[in-house]
N, CA, C and O atoms as a DFTB+ gen file, in Angstrom:
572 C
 N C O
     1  1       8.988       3.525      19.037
     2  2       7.773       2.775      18.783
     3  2       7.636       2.549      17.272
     4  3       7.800       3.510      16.521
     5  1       7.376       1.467      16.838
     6  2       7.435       1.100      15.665
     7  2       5.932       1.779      15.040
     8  3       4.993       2.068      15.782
     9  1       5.914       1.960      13.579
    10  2       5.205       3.053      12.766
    11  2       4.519       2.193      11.353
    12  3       5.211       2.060      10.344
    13  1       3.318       1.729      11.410
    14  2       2.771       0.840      10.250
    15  2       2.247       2.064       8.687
    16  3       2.129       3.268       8.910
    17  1       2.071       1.651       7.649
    18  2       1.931       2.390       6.785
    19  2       0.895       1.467       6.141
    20  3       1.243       0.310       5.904
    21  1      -0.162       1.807       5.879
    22  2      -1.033       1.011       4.681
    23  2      -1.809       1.607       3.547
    24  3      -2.352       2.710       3.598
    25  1      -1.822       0.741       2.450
    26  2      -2.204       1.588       1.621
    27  2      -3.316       0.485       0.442
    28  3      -2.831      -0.622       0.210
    29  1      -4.205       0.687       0.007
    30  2      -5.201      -0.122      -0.707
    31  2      -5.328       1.359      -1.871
    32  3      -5.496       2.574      -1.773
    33  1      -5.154       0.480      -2.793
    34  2      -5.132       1.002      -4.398
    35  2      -6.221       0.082      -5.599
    36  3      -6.835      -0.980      -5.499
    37  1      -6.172       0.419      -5.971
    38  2      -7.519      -0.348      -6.827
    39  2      -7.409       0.467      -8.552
    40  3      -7.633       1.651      -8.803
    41  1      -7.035      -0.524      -9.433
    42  2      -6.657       0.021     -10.743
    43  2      -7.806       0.036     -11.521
    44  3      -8.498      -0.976     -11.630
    45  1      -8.173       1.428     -12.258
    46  2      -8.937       1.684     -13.156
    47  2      -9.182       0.370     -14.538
    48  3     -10.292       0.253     -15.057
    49  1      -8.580      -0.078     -14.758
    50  2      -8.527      -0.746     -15.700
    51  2      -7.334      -2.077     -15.787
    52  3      -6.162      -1.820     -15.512
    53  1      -7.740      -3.478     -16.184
    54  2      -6.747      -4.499     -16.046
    55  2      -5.631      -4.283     -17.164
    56  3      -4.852      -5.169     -17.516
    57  1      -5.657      -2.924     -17.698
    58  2      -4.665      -2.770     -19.225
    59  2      -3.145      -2.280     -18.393
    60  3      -1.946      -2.419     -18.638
    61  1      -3.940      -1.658     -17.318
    62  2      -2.459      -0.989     -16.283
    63  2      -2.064      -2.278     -15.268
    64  3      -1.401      -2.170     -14.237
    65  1      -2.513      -3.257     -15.697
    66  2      -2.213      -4.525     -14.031
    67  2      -0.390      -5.145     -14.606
    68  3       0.553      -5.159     -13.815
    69  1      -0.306      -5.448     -15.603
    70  2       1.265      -5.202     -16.336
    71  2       2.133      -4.456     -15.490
    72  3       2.652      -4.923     -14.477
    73  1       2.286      -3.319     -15.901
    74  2       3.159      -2.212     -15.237
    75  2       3.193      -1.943     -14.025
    76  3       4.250      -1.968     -13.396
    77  1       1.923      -1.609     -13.432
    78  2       1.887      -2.129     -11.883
    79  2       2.602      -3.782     -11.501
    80  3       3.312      -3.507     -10.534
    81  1       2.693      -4.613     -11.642
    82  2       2.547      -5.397     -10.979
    83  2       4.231      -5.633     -11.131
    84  3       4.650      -6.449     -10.310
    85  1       5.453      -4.961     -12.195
    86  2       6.394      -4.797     -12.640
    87  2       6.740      -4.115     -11.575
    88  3       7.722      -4.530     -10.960
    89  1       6.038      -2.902     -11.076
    90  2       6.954      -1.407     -10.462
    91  2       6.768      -2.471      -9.115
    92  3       7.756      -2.792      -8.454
    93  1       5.207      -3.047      -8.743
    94  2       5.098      -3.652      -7.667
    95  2       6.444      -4.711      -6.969
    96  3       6.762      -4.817      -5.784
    97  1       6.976      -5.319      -8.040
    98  2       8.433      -6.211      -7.672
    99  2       9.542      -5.279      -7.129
   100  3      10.347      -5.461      -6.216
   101  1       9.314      -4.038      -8.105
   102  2      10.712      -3.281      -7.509
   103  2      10.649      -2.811      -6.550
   104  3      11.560      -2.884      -5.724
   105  1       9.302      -2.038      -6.318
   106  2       9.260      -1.296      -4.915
   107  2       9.217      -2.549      -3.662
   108  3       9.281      -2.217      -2.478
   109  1       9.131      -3.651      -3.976
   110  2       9.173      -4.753      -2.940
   111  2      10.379      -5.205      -2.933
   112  3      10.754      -5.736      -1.888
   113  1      11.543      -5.111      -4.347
   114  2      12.703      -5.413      -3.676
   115  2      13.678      -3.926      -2.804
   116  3      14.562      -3.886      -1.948
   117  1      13.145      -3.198      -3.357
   118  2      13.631      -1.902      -2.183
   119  2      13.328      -1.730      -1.084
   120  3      14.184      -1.286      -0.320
   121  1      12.050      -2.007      -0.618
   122  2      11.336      -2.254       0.458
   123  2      12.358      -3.222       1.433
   124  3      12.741      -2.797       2.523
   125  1      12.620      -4.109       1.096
   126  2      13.425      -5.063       1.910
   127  2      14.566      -4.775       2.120
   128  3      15.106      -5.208       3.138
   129  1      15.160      -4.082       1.352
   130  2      16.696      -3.492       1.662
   131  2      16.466      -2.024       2.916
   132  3      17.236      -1.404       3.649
   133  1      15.617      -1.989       2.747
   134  2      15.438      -0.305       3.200
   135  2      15.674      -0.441       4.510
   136  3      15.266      -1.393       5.176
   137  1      16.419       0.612       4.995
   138  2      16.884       1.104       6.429
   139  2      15.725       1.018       7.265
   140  3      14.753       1.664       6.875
   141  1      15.575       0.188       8.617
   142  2      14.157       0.584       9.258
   143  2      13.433       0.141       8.733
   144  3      12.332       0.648       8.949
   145  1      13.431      -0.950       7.797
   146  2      11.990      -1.370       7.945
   147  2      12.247      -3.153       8.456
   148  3      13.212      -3.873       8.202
   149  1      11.112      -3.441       9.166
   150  2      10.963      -4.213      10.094
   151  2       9.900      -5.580       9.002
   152  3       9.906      -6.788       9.236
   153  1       9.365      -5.111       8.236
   154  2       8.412      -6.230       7.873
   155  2       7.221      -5.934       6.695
   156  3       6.953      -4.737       6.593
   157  1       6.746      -6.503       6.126
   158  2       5.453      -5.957       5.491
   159  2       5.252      -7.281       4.894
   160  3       5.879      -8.324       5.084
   161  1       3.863      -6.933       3.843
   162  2       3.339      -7.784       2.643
   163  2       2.572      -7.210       1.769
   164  3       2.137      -6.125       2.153
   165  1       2.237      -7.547       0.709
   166  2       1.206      -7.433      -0.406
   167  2       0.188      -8.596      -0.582
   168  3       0.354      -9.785      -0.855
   169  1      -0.957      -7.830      -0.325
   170  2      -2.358      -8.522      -0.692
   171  2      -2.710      -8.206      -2.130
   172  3      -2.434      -7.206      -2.793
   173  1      -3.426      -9.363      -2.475
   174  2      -3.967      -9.115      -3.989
   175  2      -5.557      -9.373      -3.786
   176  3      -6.038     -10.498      -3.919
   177  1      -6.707      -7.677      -3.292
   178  2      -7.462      -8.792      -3.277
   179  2      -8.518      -8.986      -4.047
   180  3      -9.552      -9.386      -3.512
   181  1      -8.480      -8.741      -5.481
   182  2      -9.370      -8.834      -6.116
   183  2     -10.104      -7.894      -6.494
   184  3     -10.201      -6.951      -5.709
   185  1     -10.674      -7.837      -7.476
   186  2     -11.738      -6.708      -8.245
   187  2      -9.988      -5.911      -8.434
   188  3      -9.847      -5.252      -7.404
   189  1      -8.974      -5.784      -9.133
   190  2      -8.286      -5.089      -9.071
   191  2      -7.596      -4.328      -7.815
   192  3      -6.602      -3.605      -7.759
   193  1      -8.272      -4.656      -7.091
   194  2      -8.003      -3.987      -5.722
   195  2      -6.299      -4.719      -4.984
   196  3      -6.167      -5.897      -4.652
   197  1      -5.560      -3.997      -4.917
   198  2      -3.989      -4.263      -3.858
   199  2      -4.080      -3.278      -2.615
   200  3      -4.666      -2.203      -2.487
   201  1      -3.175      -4.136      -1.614
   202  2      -2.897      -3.642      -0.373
   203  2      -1.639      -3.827      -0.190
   204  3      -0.965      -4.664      -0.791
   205  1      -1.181      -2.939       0.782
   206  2       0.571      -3.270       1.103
   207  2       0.054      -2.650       2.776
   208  3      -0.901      -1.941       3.092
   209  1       1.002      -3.194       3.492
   210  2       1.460      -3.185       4.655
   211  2       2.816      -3.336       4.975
   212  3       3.537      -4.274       4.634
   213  1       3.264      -1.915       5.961
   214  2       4.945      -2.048       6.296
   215  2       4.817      -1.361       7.546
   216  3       4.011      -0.534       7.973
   217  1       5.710      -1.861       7.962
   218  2       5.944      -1.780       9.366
   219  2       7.738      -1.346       9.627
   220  3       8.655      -2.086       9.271
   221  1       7.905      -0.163      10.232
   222  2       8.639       0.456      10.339
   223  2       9.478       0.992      11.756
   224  3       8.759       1.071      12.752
   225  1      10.648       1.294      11.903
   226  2      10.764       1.718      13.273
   227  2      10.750       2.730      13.549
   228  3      10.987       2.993      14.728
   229  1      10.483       3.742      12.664
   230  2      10.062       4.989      12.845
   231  2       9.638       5.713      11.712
   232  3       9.915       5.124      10.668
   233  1       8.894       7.101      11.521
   234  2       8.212       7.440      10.362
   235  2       9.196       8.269       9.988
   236  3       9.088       9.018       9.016
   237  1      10.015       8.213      10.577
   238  2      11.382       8.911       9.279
   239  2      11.892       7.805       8.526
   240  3      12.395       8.037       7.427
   241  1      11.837       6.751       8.920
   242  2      12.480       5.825       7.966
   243  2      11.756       5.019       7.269
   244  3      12.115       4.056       6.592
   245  1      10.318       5.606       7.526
   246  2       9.236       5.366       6.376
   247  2       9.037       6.239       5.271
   248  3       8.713       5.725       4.200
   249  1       9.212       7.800       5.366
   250  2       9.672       8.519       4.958
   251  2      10.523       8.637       3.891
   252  3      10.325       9.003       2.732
   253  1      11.895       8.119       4.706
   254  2      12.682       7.737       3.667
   255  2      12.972       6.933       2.600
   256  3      13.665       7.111       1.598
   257  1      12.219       5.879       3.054
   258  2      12.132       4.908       2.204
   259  2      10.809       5.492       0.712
   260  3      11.110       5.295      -0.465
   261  1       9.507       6.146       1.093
   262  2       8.703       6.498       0.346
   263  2       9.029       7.870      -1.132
   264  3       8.416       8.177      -2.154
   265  1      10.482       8.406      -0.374
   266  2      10.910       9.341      -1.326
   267  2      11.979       9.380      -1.800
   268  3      12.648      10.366      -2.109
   269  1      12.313       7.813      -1.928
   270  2      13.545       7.777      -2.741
   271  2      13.007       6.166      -3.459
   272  3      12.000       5.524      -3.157
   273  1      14.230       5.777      -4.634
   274  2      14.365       4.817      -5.568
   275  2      12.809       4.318      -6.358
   276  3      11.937       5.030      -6.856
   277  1      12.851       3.525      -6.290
   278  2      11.284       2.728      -7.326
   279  2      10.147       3.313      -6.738
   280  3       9.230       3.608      -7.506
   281  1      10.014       3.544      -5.534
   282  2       8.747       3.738      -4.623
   283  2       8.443       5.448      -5.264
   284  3       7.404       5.922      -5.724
   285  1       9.582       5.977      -5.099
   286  2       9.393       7.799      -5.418
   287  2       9.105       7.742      -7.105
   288  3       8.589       8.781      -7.517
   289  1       9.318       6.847      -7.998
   290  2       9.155       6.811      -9.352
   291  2       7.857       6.392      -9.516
   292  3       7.232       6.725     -10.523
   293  1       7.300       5.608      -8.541
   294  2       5.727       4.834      -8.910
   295  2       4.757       6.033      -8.401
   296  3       3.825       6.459      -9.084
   297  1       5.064       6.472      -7.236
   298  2       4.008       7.765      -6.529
   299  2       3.200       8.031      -7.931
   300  3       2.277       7.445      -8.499
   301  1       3.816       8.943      -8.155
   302  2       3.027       9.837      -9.748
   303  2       1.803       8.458     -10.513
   304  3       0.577       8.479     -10.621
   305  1       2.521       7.714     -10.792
   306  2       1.649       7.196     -11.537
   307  2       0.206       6.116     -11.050
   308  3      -0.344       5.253     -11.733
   309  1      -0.116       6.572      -9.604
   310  2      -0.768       6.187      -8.828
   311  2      -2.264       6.856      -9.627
   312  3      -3.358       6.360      -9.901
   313  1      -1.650       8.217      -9.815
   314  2      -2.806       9.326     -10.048
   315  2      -3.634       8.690     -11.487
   316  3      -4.860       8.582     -11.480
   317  1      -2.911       8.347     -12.534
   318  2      -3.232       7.808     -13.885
   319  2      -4.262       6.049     -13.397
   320  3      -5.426       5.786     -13.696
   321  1      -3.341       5.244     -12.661
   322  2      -3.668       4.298     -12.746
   323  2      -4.759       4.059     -12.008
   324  3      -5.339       3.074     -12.465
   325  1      -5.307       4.513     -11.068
   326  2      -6.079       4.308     -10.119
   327  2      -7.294       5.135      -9.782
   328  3      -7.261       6.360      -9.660
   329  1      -8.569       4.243      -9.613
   330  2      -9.747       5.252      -9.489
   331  2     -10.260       5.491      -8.007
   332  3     -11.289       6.070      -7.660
   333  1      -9.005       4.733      -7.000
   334  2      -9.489       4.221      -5.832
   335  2      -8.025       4.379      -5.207
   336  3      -7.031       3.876      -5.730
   337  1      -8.000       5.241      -3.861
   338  2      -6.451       5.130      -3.447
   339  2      -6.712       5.667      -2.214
   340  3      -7.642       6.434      -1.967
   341  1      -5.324       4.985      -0.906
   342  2      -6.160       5.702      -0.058
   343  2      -4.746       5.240       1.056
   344  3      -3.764       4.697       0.550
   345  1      -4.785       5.479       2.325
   346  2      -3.552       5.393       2.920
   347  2      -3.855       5.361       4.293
   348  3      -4.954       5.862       4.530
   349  1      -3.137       4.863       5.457
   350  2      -3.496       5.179       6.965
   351  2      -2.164       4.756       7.695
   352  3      -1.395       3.854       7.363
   353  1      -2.087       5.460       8.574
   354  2      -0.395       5.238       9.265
   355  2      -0.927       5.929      10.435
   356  3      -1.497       6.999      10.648
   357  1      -0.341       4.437      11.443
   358  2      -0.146       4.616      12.928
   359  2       0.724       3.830      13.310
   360  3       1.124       2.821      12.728
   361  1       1.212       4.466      14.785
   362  2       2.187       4.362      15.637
   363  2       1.810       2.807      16.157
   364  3       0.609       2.577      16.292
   365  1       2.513       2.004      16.380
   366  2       2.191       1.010      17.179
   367  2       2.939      -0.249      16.498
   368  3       3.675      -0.194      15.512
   369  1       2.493      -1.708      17.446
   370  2       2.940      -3.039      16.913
   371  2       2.991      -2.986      15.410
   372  3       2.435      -2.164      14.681
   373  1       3.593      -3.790      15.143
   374  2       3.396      -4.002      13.205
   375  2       1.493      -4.703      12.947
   376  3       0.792      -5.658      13.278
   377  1       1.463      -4.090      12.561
   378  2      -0.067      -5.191      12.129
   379  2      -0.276      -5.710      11.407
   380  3      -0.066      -5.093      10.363
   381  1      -0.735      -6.931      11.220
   382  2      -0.235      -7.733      10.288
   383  2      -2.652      -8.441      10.330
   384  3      -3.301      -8.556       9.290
   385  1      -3.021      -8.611      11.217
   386  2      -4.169      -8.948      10.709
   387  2      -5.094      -7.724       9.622
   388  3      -5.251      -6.511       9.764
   389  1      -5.540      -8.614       8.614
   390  2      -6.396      -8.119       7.417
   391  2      -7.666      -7.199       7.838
   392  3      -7.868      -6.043       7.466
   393  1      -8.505      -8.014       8.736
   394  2      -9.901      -7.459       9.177
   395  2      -9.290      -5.956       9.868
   396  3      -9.455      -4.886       9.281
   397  1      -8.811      -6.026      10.749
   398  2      -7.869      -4.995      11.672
   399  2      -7.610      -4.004      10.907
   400  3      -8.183      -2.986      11.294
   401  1      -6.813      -3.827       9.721
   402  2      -6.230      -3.492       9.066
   403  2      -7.198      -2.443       8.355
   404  3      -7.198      -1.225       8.535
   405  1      -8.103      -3.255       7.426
   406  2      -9.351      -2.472       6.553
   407  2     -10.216      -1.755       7.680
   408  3     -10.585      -0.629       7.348
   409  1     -10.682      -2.245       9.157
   410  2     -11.308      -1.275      10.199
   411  2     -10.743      -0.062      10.042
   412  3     -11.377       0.886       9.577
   413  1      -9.525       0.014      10.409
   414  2      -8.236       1.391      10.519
   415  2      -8.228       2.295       9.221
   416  3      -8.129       3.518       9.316
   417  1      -8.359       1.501       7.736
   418  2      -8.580       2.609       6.729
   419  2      -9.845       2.935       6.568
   420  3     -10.081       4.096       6.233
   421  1     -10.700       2.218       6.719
   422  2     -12.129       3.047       6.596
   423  2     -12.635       3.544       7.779
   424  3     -13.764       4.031       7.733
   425  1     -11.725       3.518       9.392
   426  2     -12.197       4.915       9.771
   427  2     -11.127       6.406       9.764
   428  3     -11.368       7.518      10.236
   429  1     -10.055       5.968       9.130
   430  2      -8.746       6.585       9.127
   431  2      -8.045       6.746       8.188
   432  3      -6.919       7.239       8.259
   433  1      -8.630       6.332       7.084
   434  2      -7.769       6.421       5.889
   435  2      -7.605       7.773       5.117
   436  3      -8.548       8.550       5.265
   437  1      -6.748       8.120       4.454
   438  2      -6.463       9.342       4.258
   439  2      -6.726       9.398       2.536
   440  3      -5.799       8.679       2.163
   441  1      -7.420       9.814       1.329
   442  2      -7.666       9.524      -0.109
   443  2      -6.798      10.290      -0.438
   444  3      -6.497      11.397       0.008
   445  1      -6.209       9.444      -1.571
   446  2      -4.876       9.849      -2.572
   447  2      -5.335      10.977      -3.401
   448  3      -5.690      11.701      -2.470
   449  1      -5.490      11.390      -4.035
   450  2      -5.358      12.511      -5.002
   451  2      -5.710      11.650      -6.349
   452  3      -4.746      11.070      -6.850
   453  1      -6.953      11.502      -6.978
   454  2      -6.275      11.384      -8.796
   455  2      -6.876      11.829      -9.822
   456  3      -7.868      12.541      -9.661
   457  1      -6.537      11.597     -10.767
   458  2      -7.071      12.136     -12.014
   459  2      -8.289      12.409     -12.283
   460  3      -8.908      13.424     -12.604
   461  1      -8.757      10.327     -11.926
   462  2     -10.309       9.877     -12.569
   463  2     -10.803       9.124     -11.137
   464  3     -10.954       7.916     -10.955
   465  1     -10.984      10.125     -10.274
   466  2     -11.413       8.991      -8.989
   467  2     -13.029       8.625      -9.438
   468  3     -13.767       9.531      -9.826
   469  1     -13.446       7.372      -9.357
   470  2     -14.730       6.668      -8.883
   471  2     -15.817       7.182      -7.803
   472  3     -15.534       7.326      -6.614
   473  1     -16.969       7.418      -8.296
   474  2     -17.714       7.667      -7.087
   475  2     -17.624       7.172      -6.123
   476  3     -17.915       7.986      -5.246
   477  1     -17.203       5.614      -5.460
   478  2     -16.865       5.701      -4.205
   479  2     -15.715       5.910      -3.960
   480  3     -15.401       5.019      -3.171
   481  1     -14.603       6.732      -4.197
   482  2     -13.341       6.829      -3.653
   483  2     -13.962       8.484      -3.375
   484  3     -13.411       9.173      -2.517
   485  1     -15.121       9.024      -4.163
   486  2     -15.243      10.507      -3.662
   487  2     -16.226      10.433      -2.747
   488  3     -16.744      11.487      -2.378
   489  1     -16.645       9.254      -2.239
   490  2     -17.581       9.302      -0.942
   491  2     -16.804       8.177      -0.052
   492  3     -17.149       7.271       0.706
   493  1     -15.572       8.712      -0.540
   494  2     -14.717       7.846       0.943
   495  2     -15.297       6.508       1.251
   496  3     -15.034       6.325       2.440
   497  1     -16.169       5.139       0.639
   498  2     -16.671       4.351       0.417
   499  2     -15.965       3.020       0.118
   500  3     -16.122       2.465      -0.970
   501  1     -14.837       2.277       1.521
   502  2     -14.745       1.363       0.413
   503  2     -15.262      -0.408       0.212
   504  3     -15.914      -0.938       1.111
   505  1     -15.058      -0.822      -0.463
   506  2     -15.999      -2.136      -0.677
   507  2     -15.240      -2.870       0.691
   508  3     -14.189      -2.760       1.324
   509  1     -16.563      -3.735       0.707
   510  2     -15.693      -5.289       2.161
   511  2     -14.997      -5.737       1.276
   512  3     -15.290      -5.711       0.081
   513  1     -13.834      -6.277       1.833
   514  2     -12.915      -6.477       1.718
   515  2     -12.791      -8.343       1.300
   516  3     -13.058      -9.282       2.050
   517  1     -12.376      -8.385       0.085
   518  2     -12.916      -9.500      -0.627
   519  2     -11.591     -10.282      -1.266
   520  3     -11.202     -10.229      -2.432
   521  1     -10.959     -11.097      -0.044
   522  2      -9.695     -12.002      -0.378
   523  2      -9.742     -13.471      -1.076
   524  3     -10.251     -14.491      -0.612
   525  1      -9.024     -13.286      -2.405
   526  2      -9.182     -14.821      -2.807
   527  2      -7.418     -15.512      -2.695
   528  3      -7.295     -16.682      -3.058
   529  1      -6.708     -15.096      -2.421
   530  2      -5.212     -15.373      -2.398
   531  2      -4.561     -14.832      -1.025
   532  3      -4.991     -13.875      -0.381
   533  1      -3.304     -15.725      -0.659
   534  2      -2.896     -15.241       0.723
   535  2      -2.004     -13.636       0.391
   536  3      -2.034     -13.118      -0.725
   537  1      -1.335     -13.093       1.442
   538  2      -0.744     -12.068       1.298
   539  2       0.563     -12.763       0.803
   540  3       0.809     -13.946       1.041
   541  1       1.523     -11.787      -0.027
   542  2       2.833     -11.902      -0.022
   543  2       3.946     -11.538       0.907
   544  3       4.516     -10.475       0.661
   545  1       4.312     -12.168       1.828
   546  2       5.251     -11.375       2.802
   547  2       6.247     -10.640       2.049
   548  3       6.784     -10.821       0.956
   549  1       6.343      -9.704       3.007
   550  2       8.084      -8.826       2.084
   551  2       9.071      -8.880       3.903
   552  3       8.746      -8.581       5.052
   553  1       9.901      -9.241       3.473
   554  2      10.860      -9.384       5.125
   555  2      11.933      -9.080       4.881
   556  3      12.464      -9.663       3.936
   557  1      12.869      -7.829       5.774
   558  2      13.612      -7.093       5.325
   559  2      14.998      -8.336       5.323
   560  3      15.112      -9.411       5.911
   561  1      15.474      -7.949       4.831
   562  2      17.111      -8.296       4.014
   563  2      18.052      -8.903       5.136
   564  3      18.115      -7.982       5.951
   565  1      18.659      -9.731       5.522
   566  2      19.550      -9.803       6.582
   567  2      20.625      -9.281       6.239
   568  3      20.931      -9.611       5.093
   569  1      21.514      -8.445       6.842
   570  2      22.485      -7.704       6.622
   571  2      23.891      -8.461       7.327
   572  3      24.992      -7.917       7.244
C-alpha cells in the first residue's frame, strides 16, 4: 500500500528564503531519482509558508530516501530556519488534493522540533491555508 508524507514549513524570516529555496531544488532533484517514490510536489503558499507532498510505496523507502543525500543535510537546518514545522504520514492512495491534505495535518500533524517556534506552532495552530501559485509537480525519473 502506497505511504504519503507531508510536510508544511513556514520560514522565520525572508533572509533564509535564498538557501532554502537552493537546498529546496536539490532535495527535489533527489526526490525524483529516489527508489520508491511514486510522485509528489511543492506548494509555495505564501506568508513564507511551503508544503511538499510524496507519495511512496512504502515507508521504508520513504525512510530511505529522508536519511540520506540533500534531504538528510537540510533536516538540521529546519530547526534555525523555521518558526512553524510540522509533518503527517499515512498509508493510502497518493494524495494529491490541497484542502484534503491541510484537513490531515491539522488533525494529524506531528510539530517539528525548533529553536524559535512561534506561538502558533506551540499551540499546534495553523493558519487557512492561503494559495497564490499552483503546486510544483516532482515525478519520479524514468529509469
Amino acid at each position: 500500500m502506497p505511504h504519503n508524507s507531508i510536510t508544511r514549513l513556514r520560514l522565520r524570516s525572508i533572509f533564509s528564503l535564498g538557501a532554502f529555496a537552493k537546498e529546496t531544488r536539490e532535495i527535489s532533484a533527489q526526490l525524483a531519482t529516489a527508489p520508491g517514490f511514486l510522485g509528489g510536489a511543492v506548494l509555495a503558499e505564501g506568508r513564507l509558508v511551503f508544503w511538499t507532498r510524496s507519495a511512496w510505496e512504502s515507508l521504508d523507502a520513504m525512510k530511505a530516501f529522508r536519511d540520506s543525500g540533500a534531504h538528510r543535510v537540510s533536516m538540521p537546518k529546519i530547526q534555525d530556519w523555521c518558526d512553524e514545522a510540522a509533518v503527517v504520514q499515512c498509508d493510502g492512495a497518493p494524495l494529491t488534493d490541497w484542502d484534503e491534505i491541510y484537513a490531515l495535518l491539522t488533525e494529524k500533524g506531528r510539530l517539528t522540533r525548533l529553536k524559535r517556534p512561534n506561538a502558533a506552532h506551540e499551540a499546534k495552530q495553523f493558519a487557512k491555508m492561503f494559495r497564490w501559485s499552483p503546486e510544483q509537480p516532482i515525478k519520479p525519473e524514468k529509469k
